[in-house]
N, C-alpha and C positions, 0 to 999 in steps of 0.2 A: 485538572481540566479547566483552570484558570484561562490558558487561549483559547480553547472550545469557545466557553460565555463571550471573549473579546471579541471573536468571530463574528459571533450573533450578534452582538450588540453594535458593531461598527459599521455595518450597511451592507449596499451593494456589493463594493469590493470585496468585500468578506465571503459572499459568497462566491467567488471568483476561487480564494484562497482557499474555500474550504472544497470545494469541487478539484481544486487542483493539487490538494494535497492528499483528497481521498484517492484521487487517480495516482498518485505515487504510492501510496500503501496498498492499493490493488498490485501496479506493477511489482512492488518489493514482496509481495506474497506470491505472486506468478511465480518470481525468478527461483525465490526460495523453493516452491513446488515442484518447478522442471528440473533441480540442480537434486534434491532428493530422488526424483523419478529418477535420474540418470543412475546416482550412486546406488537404489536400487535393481536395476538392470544389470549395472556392471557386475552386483554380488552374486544377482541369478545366474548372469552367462559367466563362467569362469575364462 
């Protein structure tokens, strides 16, 4: 968690960095979640 602390500790910008990297690990879990829903569906309906 070494970039974590450098986030923190570098300013403003950091938090720019950190809001916008959390919004990418949001989206990468959405995508992960709807690509599962889907492969689930598929196995229900034959």
């Amino acid at each position: 968690m070494d970039w974590f602390s450098q986030l923190l500790s570098g300013g403003h910008t950091s938090y720019v960095g950190a809001a916008f990297g959390i919004t990418a690990v949001l989206i990468a879990v959405e995508l992960v979640a709807l690509r599962l829903r889907f492969k689930a569906a598929r196995v229900d309906r034959p």
